[in-house]
OpenMM code with the backbone's topology and positions (N, CA, C; nanometers):
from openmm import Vec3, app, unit

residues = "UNK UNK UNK UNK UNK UNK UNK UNK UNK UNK UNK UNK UNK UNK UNK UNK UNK UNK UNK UNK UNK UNK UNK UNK UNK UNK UNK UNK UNK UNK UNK UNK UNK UNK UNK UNK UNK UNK UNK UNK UNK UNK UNK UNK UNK UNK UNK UNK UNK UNK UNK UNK UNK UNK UNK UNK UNK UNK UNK UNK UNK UNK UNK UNK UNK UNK UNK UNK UNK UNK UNK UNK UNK UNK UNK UNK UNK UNK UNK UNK UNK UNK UNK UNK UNK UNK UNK UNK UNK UNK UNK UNK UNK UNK UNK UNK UNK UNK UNK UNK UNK UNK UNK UNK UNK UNK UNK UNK UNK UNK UNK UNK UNK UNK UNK UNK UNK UNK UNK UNK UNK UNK UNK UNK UNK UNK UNK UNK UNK UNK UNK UNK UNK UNK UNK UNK UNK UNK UNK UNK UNK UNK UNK UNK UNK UNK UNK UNK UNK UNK".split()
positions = [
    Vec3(-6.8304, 6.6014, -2.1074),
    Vec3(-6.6900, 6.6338, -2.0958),
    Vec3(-6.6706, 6.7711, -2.0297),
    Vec3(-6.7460, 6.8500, -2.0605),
    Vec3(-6.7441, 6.9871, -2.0171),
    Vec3(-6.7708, 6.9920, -1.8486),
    Vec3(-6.8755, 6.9004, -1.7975),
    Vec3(-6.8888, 6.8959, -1.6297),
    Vec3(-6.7913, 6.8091, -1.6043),
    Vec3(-6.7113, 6.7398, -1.6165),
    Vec3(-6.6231, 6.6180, -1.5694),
    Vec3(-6.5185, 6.7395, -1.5894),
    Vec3(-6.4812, 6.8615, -1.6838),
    Vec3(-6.3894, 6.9635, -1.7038),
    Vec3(-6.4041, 7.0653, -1.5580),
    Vec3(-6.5319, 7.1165, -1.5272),
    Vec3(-6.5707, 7.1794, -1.4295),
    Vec3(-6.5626, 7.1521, -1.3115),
    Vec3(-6.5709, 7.0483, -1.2582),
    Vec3(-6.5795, 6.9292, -1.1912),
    Vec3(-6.3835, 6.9238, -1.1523),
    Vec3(-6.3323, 6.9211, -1.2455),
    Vec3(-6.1791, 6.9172, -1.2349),
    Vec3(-6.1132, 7.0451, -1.1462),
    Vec3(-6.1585, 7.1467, -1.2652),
    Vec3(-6.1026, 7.2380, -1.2231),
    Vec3(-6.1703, 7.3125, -1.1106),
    Vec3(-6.3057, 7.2656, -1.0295),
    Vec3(-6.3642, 7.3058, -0.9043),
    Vec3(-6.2558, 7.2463, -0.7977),
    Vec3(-6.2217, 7.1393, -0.8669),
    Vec3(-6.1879, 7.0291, -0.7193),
    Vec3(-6.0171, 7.0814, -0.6805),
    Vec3(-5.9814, 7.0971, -0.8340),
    Vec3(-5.8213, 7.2021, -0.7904),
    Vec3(-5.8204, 7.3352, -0.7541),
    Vec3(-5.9031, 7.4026, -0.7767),
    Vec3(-5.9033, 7.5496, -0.6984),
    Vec3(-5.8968, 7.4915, -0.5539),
    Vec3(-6.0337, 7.4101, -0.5137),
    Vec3(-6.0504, 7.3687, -0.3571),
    Vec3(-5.8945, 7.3060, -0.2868),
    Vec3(-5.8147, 7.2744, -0.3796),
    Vec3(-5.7161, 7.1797, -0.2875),
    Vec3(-5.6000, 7.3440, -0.2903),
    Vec3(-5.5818, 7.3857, -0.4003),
    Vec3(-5.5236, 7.5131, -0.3584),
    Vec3(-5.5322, 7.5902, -0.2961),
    Vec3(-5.6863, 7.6470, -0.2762),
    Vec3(-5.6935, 7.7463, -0.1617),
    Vec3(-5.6900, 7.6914, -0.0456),
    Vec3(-5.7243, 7.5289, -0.0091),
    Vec3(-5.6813, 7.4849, 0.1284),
    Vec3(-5.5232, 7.4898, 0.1312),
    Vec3(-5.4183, 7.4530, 0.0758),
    Vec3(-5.2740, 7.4702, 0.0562),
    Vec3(-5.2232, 7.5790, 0.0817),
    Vec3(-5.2949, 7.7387, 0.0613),
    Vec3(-5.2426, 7.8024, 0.0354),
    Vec3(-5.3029, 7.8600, 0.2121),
    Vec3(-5.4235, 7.8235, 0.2639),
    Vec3(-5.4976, 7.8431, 0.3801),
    Vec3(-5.3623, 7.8102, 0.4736),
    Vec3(-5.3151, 7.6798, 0.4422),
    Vec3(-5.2104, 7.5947, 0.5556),
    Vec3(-5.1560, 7.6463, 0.5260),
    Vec3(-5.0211, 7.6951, 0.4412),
    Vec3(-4.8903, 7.7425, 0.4453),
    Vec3(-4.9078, 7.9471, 0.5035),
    Vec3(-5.0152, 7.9974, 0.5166),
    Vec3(-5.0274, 8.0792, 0.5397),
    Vec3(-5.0830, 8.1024, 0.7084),
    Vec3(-5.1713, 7.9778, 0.7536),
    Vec3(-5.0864, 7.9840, 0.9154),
    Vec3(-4.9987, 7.9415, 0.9739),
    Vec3(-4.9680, 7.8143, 0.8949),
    Vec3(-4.7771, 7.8017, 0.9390),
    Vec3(-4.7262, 7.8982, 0.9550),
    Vec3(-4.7138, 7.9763, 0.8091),
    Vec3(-4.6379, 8.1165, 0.8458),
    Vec3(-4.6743, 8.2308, 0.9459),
    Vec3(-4.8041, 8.2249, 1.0058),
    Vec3(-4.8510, 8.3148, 1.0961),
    Vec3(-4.8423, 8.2416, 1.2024),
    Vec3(-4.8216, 8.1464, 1.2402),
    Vec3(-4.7584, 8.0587, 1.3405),
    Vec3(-4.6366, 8.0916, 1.4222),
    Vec3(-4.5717, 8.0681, 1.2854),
    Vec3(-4.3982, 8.0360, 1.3352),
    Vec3(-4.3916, 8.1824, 1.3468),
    Vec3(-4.4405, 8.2697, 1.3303),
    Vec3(-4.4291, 8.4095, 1.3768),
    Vec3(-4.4579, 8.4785, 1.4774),
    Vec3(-4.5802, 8.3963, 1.5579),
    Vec3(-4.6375, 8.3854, 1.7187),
    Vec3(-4.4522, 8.3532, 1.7472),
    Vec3(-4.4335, 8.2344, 1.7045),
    Vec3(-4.3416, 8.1745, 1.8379),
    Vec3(-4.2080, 8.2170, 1.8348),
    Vec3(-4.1141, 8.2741, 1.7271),
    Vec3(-4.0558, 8.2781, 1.7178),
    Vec3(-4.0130, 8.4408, 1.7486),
    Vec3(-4.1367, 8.5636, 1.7253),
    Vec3(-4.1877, 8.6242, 1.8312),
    Vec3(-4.1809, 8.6935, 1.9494),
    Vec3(-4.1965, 8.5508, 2.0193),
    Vec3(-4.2566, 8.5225, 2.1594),
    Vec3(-4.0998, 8.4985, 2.1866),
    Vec3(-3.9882, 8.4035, 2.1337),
    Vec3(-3.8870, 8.4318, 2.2109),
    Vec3(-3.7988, 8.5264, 2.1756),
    Vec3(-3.7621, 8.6045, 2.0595),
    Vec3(-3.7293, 8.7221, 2.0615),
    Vec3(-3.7468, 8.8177, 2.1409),
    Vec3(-3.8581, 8.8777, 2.2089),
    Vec3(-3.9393, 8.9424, 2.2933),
    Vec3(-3.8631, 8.8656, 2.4372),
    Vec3(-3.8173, 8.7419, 2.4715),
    Vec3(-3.8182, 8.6805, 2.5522),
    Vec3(-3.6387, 8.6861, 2.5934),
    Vec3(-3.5745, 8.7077, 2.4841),
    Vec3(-3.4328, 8.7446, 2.4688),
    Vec3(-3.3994, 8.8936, 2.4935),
    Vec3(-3.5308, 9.0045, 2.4318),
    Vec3(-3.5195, 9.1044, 2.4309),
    Vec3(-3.5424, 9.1502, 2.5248),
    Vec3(-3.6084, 9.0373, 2.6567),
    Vec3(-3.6216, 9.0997, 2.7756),
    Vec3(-3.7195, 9.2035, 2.7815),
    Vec3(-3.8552, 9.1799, 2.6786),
    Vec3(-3.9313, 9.2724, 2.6496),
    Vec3(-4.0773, 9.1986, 2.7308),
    Vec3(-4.0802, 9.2014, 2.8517),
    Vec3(-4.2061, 9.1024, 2.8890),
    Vec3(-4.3430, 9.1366, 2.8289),
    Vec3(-4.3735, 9.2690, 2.8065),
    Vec3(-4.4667, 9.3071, 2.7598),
    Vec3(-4.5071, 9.3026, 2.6384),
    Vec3(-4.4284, 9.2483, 2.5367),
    Vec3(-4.4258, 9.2194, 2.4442),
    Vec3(-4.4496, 9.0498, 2.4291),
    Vec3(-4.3877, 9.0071, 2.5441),
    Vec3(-4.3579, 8.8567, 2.5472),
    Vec3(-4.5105, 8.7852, 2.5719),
    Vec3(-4.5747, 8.8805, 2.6542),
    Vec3(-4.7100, 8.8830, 2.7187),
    Vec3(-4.7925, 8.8432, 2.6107),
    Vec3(-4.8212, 8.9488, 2.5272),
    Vec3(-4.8749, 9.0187, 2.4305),
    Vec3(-4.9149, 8.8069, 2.3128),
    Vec3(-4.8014, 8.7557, 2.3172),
    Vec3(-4.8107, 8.6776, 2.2092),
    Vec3(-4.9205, 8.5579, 2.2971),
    Vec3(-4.9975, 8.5296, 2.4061),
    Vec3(-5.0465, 8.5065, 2.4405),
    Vec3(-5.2218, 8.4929, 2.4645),
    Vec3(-5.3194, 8.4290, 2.4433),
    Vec3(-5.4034, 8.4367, 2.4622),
    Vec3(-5.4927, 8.5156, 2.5442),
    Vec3(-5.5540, 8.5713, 2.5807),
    Vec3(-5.6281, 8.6111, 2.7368),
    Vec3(-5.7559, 8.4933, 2.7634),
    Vec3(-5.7056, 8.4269, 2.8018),
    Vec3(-5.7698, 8.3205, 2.8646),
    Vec3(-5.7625, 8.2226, 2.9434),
    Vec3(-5.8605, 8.1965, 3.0710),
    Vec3(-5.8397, 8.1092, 3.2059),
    Vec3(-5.7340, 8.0079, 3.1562),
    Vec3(-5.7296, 7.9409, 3.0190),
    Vec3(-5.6740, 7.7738, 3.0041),
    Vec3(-5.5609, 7.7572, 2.9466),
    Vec3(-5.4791, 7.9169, 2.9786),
    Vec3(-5.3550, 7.9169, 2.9181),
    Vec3(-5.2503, 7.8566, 2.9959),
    Vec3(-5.1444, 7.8161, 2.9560),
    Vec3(-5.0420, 7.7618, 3.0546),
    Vec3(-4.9261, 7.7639, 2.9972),
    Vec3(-4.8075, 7.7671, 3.0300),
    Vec3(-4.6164, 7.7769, 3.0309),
    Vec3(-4.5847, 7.7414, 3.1255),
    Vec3(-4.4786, 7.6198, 3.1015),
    Vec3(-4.4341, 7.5798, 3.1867),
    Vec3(-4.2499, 7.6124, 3.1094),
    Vec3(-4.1490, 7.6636, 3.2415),
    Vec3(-4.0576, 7.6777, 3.2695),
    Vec3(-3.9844, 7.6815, 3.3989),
    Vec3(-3.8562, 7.6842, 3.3890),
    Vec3(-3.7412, 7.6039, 3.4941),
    Vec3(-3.7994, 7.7129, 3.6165),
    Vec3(-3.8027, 7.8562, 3.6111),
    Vec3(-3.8323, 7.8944, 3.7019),
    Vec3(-3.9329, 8.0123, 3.6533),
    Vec3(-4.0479, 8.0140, 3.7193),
    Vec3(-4.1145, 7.9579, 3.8403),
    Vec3(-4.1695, 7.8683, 3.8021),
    Vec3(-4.1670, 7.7621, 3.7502),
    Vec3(-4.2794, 7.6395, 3.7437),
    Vec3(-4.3694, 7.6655, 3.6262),
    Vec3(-4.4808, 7.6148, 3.6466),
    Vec3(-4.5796, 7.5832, 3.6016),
    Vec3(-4.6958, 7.6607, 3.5950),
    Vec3(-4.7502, 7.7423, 3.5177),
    Vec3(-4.8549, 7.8565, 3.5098),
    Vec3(-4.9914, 7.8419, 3.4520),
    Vec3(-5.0953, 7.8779, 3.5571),
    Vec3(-5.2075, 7.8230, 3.4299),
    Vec3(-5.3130, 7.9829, 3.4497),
    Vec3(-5.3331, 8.0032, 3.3616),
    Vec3(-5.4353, 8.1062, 3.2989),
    Vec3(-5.3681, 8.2547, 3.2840),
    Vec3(-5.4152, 8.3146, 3.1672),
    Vec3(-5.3300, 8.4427, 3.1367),
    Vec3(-5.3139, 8.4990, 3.2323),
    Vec3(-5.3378, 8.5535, 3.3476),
    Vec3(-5.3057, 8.6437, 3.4477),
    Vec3(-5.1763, 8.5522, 3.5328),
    Vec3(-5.1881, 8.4226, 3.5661),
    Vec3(-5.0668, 8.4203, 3.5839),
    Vec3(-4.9591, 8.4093, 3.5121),
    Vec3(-4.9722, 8.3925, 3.4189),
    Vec3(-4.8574, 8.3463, 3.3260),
    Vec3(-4.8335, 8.4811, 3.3215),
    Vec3(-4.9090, 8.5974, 3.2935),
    Vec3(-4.8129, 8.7397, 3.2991),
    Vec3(-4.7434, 8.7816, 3.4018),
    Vec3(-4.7936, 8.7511, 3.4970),
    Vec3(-4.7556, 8.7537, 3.6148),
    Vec3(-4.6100, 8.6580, 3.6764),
    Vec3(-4.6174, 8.5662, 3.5983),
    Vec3(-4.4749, 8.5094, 3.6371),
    Vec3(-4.3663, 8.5709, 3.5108),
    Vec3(-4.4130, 8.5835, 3.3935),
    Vec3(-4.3244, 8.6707, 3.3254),
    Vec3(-4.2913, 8.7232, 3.3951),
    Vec3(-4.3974, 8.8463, 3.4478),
    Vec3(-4.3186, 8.9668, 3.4874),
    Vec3(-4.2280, 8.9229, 3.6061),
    Vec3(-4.2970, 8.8808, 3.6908),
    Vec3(-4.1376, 8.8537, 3.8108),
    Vec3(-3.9961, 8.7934, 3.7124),
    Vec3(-4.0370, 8.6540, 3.6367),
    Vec3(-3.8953, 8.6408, 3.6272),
    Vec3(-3.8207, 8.7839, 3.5040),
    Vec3(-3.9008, 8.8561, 3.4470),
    Vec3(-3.8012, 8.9647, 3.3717),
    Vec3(-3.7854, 9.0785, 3.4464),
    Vec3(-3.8270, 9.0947, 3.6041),
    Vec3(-3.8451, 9.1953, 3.6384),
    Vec3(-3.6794, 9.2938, 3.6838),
    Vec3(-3.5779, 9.1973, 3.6992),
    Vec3(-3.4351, 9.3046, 3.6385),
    Vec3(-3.3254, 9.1887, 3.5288),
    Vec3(-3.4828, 9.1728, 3.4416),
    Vec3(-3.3425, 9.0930, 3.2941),
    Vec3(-3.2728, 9.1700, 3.2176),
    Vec3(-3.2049, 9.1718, 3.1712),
    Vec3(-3.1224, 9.2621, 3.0446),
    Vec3(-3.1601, 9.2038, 2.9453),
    Vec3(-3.1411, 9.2620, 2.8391),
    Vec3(-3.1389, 9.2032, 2.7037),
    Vec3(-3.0120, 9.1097, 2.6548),
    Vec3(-3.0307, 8.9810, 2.5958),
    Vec3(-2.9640, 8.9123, 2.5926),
    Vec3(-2.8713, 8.9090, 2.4244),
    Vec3(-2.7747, 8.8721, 2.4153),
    Vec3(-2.6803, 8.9306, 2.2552),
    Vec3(-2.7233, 8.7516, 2.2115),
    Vec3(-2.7467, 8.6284, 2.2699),
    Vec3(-2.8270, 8.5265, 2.2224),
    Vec3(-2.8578, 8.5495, 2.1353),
    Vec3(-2.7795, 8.4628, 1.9281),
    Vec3(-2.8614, 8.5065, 1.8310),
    Vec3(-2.9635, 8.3176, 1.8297),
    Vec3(-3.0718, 8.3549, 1.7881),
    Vec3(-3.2015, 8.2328, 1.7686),
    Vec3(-3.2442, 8.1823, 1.6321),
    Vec3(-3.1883, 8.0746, 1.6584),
    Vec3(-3.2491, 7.9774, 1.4916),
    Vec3(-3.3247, 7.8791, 1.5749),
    Vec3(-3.4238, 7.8411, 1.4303),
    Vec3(-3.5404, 7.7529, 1.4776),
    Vec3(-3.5123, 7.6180, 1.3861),
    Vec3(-3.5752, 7.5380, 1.3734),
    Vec3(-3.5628, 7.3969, 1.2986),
    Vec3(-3.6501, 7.3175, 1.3344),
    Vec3(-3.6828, 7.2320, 1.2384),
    Vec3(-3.7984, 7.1139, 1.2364),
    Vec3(-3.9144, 7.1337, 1.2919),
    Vec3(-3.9864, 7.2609, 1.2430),
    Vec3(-4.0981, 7.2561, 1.2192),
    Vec3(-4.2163, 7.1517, 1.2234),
    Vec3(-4.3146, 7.1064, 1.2756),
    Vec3(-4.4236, 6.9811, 1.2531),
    Vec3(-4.5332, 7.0849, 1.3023),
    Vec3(-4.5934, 7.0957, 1.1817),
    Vec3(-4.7561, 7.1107, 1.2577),
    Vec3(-4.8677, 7.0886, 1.2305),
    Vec3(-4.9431, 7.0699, 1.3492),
    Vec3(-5.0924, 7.0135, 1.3093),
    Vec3(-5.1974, 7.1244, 1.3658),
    Vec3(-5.2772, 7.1815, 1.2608),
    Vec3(-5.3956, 7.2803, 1.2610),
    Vec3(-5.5165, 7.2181, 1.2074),
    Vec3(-5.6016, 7.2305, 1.2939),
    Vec3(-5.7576, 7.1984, 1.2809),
    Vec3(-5.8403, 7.3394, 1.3332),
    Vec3(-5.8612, 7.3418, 1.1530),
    Vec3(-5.9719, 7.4881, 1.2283),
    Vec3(-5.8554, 7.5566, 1.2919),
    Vec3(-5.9550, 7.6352, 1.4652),
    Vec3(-5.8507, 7.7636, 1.4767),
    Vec3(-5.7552, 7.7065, 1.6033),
    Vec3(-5.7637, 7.5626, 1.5815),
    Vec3(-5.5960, 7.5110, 1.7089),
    Vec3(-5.5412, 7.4866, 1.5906),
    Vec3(-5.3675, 7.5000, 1.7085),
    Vec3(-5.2849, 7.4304, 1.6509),
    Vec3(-5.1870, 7.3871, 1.7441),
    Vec3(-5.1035, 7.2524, 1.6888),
    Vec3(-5.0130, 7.2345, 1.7888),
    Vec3(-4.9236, 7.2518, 1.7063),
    Vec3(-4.7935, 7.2872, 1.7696),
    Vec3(-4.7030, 7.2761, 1.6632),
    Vec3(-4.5425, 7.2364, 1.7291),
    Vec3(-4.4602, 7.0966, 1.6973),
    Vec3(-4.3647, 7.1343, 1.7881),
    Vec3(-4.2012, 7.1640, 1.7226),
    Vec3(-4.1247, 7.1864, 1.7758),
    Vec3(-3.9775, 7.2535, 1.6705),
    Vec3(-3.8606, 7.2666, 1.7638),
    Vec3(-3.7893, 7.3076, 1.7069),
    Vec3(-3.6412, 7.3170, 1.7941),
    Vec3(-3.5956, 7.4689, 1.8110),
    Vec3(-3.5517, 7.4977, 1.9214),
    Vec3(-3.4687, 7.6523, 1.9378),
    Vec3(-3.3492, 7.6214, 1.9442),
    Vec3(-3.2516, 7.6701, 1.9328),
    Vec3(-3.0885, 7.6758, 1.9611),
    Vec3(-3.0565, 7.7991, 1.9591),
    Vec3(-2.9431, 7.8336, 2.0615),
    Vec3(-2.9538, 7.9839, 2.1201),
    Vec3(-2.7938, 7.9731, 2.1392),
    Vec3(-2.7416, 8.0868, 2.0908),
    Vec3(-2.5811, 8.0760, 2.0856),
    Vec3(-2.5367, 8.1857, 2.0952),
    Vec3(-2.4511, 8.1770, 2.2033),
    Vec3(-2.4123, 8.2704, 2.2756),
    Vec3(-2.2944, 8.3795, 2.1679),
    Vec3(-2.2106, 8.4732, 2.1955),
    Vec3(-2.1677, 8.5470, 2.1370),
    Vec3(-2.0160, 8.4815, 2.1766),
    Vec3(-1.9649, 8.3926, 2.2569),
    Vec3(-1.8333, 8.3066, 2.2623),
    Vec3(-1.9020, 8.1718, 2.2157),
    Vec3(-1.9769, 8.1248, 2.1136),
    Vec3(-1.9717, 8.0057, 2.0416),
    Vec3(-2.0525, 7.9326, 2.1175),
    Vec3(-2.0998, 7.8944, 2.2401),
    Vec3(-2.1495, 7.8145, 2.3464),
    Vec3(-2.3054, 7.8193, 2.2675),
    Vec3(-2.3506, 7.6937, 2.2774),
    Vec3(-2.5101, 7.6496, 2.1878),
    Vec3(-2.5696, 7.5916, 2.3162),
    Vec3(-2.6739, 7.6113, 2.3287),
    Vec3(-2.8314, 7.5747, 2.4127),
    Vec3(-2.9368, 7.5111, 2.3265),
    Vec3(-2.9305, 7.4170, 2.2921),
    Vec3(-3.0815, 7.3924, 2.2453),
    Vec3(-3.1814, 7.3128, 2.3237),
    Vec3(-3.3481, 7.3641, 2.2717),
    Vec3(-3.4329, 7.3291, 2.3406),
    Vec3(-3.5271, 7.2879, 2.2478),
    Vec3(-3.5838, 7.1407, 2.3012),
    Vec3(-3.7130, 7.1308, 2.2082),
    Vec3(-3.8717, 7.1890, 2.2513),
    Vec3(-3.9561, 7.2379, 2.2048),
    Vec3(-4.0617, 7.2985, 2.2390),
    Vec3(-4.1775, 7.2883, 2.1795),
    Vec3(-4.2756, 7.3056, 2.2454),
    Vec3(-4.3981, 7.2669, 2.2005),
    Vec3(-4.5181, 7.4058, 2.2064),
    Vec3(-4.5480, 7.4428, 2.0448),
    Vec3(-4.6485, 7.5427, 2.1560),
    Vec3(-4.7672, 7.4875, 2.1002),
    Vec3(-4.8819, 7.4980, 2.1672),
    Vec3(-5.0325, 7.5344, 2.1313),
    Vec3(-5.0898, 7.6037, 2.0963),
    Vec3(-5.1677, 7.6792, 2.0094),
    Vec3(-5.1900, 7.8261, 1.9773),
    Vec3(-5.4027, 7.8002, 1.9455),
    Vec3(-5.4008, 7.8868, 1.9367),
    Vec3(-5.5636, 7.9436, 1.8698),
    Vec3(-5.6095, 8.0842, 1.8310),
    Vec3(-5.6744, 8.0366, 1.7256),
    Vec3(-5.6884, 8.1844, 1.7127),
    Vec3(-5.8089, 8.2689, 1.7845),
    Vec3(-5.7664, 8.3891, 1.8373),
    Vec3(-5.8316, 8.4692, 1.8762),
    Vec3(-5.8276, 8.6194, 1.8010),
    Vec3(-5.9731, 8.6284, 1.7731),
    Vec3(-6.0283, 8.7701, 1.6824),
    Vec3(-5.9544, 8.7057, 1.5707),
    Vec3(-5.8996, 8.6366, 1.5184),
    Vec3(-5.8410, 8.5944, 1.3482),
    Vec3(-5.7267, 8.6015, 1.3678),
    Vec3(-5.6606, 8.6324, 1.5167),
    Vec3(-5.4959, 8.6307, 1.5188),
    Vec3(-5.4403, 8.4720, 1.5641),
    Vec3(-5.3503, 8.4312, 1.5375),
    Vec3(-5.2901, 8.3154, 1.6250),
    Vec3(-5.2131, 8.3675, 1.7365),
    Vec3(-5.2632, 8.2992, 1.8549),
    Vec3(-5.2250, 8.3388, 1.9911),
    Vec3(-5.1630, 8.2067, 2.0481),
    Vec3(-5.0913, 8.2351, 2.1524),
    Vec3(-5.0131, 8.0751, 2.2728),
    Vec3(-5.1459, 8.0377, 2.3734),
    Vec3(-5.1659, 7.9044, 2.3429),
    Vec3(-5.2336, 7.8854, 2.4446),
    Vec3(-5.1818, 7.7979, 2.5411),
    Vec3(-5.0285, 7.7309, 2.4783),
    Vec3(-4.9827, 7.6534, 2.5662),
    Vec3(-4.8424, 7.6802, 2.4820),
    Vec3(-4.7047, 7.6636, 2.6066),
    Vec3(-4.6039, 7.7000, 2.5557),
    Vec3(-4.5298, 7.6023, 2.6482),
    Vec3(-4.4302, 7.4936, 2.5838),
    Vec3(-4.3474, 7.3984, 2.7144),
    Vec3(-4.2454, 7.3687, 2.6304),
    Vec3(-4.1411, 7.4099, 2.6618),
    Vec3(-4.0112, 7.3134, 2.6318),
    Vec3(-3.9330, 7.2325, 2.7683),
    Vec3(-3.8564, 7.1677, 2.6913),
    Vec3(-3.7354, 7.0942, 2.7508),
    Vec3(-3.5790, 7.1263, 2.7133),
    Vec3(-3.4916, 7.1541, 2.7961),
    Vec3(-3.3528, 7.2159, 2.7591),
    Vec3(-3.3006, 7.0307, 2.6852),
    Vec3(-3.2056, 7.0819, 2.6075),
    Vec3(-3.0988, 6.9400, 2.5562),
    Vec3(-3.0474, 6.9082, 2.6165),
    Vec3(-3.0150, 6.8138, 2.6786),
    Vec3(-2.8952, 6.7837, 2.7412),
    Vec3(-2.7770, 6.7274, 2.6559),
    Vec3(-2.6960, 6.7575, 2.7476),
    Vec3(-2.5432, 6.7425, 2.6526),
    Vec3(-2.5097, 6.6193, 2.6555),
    Vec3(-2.4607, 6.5117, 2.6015),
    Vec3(-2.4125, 6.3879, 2.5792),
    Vec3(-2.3009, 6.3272, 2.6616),
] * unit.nanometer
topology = app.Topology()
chain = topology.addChain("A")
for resn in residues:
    res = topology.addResidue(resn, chain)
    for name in ("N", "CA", "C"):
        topology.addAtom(name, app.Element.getBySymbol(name[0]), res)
């Protein structure tokens, strides 16, 4: 009774500290991305940069310029398109969360909605990819699609 006791309470520590493993890069997750567009509102490219990997197999794709693959360009098209942005008064809520982490990927995809300071809403669905690098979660892939209106 005593190993079938041990045995119990081995097997619930193990499912807790995995529980507590997941809800703790979710939360270091949604903090890459959410982040990444703050920084991206704030018109802060260098910051925007920053939430990014340094590596050949990174990629973002957006309306303009296209399609980017490996950290040097993707900073590199940041920087052109923020190169005279302002900071935007755009306040940002997120929603519907889904994610899947194995080890140090993750995909994860969710909703932005971005609303202007006269009431006007934008939402976009998005997808990022992340991994960790040195123990941080980084973008290794970042793509949305705008909503269209009905």
């Amino acid at each position: 009774m005593k190993k079938l006791f041990l045995l119990f309470t081995f097997c619930i520590t193990l499912l807790a500290t995995g529980f507590a493993q997941r809800k703790t890069d979710e939360l270091a997750i949604r903090a890459v991305l959410e982040g990444h567009s703050l920084a991206c509102l704030d018109a802060d490219v260098e910051k925007a940069v920053s939430y990014y990997a340094h590596s050949p197999y990174v990629a973002t794709a957006f309306s303009e310029p296209g399609y980017q693959r490996g950290y040097d360009a993707v900073a590199a098209a940041y920087r052109k398109e923020f190169a005279n942005a302002q900071k935007s008064p755009d306040k940002l809520t997120t929603k519907a969360y889904r994610y899947r982490i194995v080890g140090n990927v993750a995909f994860v995809t969710y909703i932005e909605t971005y609303t202007k300071p006269d009431g006007t809403v934008s939402t976009s669905h998005k997808a990022g990819y992340l991994e960790k690098e040195n123990s941080r979660w980084k973008l290794i892939g970042n793509f949305w699609i705008p909503e269209k209106a009905p």
